[in-house]
N, C-alpha and C positions, 0 to 999 in steps of 0.2 A: 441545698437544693438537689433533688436526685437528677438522675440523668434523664429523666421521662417527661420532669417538669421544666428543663431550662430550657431557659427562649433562644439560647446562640447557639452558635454551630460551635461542637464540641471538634476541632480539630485537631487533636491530641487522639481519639479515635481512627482518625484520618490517617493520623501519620502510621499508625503503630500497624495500622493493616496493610498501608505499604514499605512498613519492615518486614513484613513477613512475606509478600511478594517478591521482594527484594534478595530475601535469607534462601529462600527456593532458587531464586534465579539462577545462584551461585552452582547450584547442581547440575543445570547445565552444562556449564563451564565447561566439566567436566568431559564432555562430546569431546571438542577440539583439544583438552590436555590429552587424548585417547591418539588422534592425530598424531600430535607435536611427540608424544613417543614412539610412534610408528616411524614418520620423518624424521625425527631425533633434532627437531629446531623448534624451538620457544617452548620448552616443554618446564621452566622454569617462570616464563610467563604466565602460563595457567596456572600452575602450581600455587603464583603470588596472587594470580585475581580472585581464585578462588575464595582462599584467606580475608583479601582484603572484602571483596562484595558481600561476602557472610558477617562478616563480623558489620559492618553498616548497617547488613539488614538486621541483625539483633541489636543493633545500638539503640534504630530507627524502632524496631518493636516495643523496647522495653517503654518506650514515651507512655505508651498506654499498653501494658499488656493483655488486659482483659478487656478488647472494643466493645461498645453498642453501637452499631451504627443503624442510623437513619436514612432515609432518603437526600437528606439534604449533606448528609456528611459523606452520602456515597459518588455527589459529584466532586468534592474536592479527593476524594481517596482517586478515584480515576484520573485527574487532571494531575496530580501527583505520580500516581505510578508511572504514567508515559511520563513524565520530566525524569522521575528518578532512573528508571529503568535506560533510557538515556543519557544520563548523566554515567553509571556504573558500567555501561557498555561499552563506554571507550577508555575504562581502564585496560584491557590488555591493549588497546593502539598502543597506549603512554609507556606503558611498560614494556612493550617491546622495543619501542624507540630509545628509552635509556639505556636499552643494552645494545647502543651502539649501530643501531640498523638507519643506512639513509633511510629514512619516510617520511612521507609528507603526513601519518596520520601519526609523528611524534609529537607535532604542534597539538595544544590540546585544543583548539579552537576546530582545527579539521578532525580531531579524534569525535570530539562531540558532534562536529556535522555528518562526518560518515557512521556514528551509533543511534542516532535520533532516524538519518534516513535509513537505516536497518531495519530498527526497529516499528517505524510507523509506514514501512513498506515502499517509500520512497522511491527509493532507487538513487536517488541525484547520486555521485559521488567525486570525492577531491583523490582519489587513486587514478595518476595519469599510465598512460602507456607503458611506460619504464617503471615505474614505482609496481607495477605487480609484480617482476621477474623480482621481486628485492622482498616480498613478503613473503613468510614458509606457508605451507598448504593449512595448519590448522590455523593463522590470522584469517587467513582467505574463507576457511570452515566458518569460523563466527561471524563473520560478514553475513555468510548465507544464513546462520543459523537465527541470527538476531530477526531476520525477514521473515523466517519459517513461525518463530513465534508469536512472530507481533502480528502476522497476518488474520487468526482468526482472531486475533486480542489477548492480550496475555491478561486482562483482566477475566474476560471468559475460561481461560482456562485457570486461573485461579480458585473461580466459581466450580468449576467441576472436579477440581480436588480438593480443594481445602475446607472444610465441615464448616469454619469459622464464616466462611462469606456463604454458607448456604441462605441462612435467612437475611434478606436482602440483597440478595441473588438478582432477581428480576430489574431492580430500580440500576444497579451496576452495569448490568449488561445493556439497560436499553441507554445508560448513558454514555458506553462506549460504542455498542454494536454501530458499525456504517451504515446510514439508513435511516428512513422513519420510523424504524421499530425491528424487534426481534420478534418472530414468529414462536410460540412457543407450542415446543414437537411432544413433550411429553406432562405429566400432571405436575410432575416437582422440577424446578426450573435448572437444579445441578445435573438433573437426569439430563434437560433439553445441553446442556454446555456442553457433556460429555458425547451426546450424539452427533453435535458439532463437529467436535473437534475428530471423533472415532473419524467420519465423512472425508474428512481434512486429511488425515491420516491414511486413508487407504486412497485416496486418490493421488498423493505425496509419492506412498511405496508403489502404485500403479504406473504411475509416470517414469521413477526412477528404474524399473525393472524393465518398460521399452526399449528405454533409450541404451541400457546396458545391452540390450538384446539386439541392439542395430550395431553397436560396437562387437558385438559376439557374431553377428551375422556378416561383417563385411563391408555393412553401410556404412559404419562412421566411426573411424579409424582412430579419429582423438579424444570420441564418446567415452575414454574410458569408466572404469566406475568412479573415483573422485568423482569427475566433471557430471556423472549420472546424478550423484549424491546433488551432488553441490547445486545443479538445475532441477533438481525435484522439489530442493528445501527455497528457491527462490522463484518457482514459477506458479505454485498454488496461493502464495500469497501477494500475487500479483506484484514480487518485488524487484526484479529486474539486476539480480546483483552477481550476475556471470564471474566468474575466476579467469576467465579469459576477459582481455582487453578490448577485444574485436567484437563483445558479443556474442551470437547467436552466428554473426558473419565467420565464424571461427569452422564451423560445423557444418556440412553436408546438408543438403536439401532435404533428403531424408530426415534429417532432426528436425530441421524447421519444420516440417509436416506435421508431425508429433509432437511438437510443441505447440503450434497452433490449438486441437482442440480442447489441451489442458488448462489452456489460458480462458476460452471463452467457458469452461467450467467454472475458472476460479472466478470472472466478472456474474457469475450466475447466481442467486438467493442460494444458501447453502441450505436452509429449510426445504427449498423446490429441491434441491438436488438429493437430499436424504428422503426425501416422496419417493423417487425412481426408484433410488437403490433398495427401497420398501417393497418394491413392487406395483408401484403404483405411474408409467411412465407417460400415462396421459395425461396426467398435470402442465406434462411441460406445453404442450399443444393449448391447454386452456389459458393457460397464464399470460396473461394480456402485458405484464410487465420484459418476458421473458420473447412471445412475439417481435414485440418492438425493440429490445437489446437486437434479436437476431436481424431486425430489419435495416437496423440503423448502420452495422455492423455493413450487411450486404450491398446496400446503396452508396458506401461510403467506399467501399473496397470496387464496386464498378466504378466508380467514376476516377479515383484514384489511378488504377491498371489501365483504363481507359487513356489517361494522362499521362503513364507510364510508357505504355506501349507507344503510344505516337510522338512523344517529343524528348524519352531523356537516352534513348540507344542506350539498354542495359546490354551489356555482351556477354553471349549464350557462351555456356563452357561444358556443357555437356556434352560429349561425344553421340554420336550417332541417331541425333534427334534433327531435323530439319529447321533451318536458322527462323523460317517465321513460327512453328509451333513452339521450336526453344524460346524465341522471346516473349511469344505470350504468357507460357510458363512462367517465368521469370518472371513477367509482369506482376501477375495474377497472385502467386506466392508471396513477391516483397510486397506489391498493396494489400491481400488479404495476410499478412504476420504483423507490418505494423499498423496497420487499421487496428489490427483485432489487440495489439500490443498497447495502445494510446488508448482506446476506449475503455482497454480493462483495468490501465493504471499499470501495467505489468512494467514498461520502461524496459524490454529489451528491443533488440534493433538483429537483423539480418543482411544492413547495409547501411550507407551513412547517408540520410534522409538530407543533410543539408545539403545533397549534389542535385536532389530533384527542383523541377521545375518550384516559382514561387506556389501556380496555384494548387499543385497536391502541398506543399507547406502548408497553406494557409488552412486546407482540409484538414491536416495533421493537427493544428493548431486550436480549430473550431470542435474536434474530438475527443482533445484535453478537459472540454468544460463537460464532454457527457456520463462519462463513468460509466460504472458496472451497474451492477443490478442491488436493491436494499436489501442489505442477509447476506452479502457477497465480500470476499475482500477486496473489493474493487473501491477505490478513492473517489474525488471529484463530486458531480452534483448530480448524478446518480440518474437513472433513466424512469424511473418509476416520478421523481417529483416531475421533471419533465412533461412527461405522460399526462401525470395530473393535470397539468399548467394547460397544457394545450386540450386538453379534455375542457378547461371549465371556460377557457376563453371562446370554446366552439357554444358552449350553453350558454355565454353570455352575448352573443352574436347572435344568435338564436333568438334569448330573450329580446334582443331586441330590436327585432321582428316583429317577433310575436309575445307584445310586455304581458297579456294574461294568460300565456302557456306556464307552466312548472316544468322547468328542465334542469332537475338534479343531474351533477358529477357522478359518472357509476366508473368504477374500476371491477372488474370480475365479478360483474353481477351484485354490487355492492354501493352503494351510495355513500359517495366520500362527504363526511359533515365537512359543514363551513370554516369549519375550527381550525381542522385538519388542512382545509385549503390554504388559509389563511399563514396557519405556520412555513408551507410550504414555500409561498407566494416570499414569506418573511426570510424564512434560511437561503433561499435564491437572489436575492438583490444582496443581503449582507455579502453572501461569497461571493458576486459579483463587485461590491462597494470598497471591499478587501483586495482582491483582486487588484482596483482601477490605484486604491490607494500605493497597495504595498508595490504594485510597478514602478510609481514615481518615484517612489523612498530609495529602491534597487539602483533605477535610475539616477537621482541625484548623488546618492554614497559613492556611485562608479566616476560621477564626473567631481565630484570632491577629489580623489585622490589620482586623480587621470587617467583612471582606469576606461577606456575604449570600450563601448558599451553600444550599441545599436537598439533602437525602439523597440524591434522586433524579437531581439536578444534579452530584453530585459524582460518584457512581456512573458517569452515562454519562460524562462527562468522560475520568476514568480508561478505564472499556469502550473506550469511542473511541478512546484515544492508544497504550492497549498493543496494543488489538487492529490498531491501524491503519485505524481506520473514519475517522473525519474528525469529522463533527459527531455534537453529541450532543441533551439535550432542554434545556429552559427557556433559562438562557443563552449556552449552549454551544449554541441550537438550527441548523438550516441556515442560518438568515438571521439569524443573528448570530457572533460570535465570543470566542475565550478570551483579548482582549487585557485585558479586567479586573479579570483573575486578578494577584494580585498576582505579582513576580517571582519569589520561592521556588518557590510553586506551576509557574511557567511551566519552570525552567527545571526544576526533578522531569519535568513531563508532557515535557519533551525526551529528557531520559531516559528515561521510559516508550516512546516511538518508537524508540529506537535498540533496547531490549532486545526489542523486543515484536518488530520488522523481523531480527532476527537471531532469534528465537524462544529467548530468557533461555537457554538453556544453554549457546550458543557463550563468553556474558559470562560467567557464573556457573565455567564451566570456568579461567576465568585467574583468578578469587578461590581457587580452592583451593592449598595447599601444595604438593600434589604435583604439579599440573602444572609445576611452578618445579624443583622439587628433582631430579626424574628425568625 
């Protein structure tokens, strides 16, 4: 039987094209062994992961050297490369750890937790306070760098270099891309990936070249270039993975400034955002998805500062600024940095959100579920199905009113089909049904081993790791982490990242029968 006429899913295709994701990866690597000989620590680490990740990925290749793949073998090849690419990311934790370093990411249970949320943009991590003065600057480089890649998809940019996944390029991308779909910018779909990622790239080096420039200028004294590097490559992919402990709270107001409208970049359609830089910057004024990101963003951060300003007495440390402008400042920055931080999945912090009041928590918390924009590297359930949602329930309020009017769903001038509704409708209770589920399971693992667990604590926990936010509230807050979770729990909430970074149906699709059988 050829390969054009069997009825199963040839998964030996699958595999062999994420060996050769896998055999690239390893070139990476290579960044932070650049590091580790600069600093002159773990430079024997890279050395080893290199070797090791390369030779897997050609182990993993040869299964099928010469792929066809299909549409149906390009959901298991993606569902595969975030576990694998996961899986080999936290070979330098391991091996750094055998050479002797206290770490909490020598256990391989926390190596895999903190290379899955690297990689799927996460943010959560099991590195507490103490534990970063103890890892060298290039473990710290791959942390960021794992977030830098996975952000616009390392399947997408597989597509845009590698000739092998050009054809079936499209069916790959739209079963990784975040979102109801990939917009596509150019006629051949490896052109649209590379313009992607180009976008990706020079907003990355645009960011990192401020923030060196406020450290050059006087504003921010510990901005140096590392910490530039290291928050360029984690704040376009909304991943939230600072080299400082403290966050973002490490850095001068001036940074937070700057980092603010990188982030609502990156929760933005990267399609919209390659229109502007085209020359084209009225789009963003039209784009009905991009309005409502800015709106939801703006009403959430007044009422937040609003919250802020009157009940949690931030103290103004600014010299020569008058104590009520200084706290509204203050206000206004921490509600609009982590507003803008929780909505766009980014999971950095500029102060420790568990000292605020419960009701901007609970704000925080209802932010978690809205995400970035579709085409963004932004996590969670995305503003655009949203949108939809309350778009069709106004047309069906409507109808019925008035049951022989016709009031089609339009998004920008466009009439969304039923179909299209209907999946939306579909992928919104599932993330929601996961969600209610995967709380309980968090919850019951923590009271199995007597692990102190709070409702509220388990909740964001969960929020956080499906949606791809990073941190959550009480223990899981920004200025702490989920390393005291016991290991059941920890390696569940890994899985919650893989499924939540592919958005659970690409998984759920290779649980069914049928996709096996025809």
């Amino acid at each position: 039987m050829t390969r054009t006429s069997r009825l199963r899913v040839d998964w030996r295709a699958s595999v062999g094209l994420v060996g050769t994701v896998v055999k690239y990866l390893s070139v990476t690597l290579a960044i932070p062994l650049v590091v580790a000989l600069f600093y002159g620590r773990d430079i024997v680490t890279f050395a080893i992961a290199i070797v090791l990740v390369a030779g897997i990925g050609f182990a993993l290749e040869r299964v099928d050297p010469d792929p066809d793949l299909s549409a149906r073998e390009g959901f298991l090849m993606v569902a595969l490369t975030w576990l694998a690419v996961g899986v080999v990311g936290a070979i330098p934790y391991l091996i750094a750890g055998v050479g002797g370093t206290e770490s909490t990411l020598a256990d391989p249970t926390n190596a895999l937790f903190e290379s899955m949320s690297g990689f799927t943009t996460t943010g959560a991590t099991v590195v507490g306070e103490i534990s970063f003065e103890r890892h060298s600057h290039a473990i710290l480089l791959w942390r960021q760098l794992t977030q830098w890649l996975g952000g616009m998809g390392i399947v997408v940019l597989a597509v845009a270099i590698l000739p092998e996944l050009s054809v079936g390029g499209a069916q790959l991308m739209d079963a990784e891309a975040p979102g109801p779909g990939i917009q596509k910018l150019t006629p051949r779909i490896a052109e649209t990936a590379r313009v992607l990622w180009l976008a990706y790239l020079g907003l990355t080096v645009l960011e990192m070249a401020l923030l060196y420039g406020l450290h050059l200028a006087g504003l921010a004294p510990n901005m140096d270039l590392y910490n530039a590097v290291a928050h360029g490559l984690t704040t376009m992919p909304t991943g939230g993975f600072s080299p400082e402990a403290r966050s973002i709270e490490a850095f001068s107001s001036a940074v937070q400034w700057v980092i603010i409208p990188f982030m609502v970049a990156a929760g933005t359609n990267f399609a919209l955002v390659w229109r502007v830089l085209d020359g084209e910057p009225h789009r963003l004024t039209r784009d009905a998805e991009f309005r409502s990101y800015l709106g939801v963003i703006g009403v959430l951060t007044a009422v937040v500062a609003g919250l802020l300003f009157a009940g949690t007495g931030i103290e103004t440390v600014q010299q020569g600024i008058p104590p009520i402008a200084g706290e509204l400042e203050d206000s206004v920055r921490h509600a609009l940095f982590n507003v803008v931080s929780i909505v766009t999945t980014t999971g950095y912090a500029n102060m420790d959100f568990n000292t605020w009041s419960d009701p901007a928590q609970y704000l925080l918390l209802f932010a978690m579920f809205i995400g970035g924009s579709a085409g963004s590297t932004g996590g969670s359930i995305k503003v655009i199905r949203w949108l939809v949602i309350l778009r069709s329930l106004r047309s069906e309020l409507f109808s019925t009113v008035h049951p022989e009017a016709v009031s089609p769903v339009r998004l920008g001038g466009r009439v969304i089909d039923d179909r299209a509704i209907r999946g939306i409708y579909a992928f919104t209770l599932l993330y929601l049904v996961f969600f209610v589920v995967a709380t309980l399971v968090v919850a019951t693992d923590a009271w199995r081993v007597g692990y102190e667990v709070t409702a509220f604590e388990a909740m964001s926990a969960v929020a956080a790791t499906l949606g791809n936010v990073g941190p959550g509230f009480g223990s899981v807050g920004p200025m702490n982490s989920y390393l005291d979770f016991p290991a059941t729990s920890k390696l569940f909430m890994t899985f919650l990242m893989w499924i939540g970074r592919l958005e659970i149906l690409p998984v759920l699709v290779l649980l069914t029968p049928a996709y096996w059988r025809s």
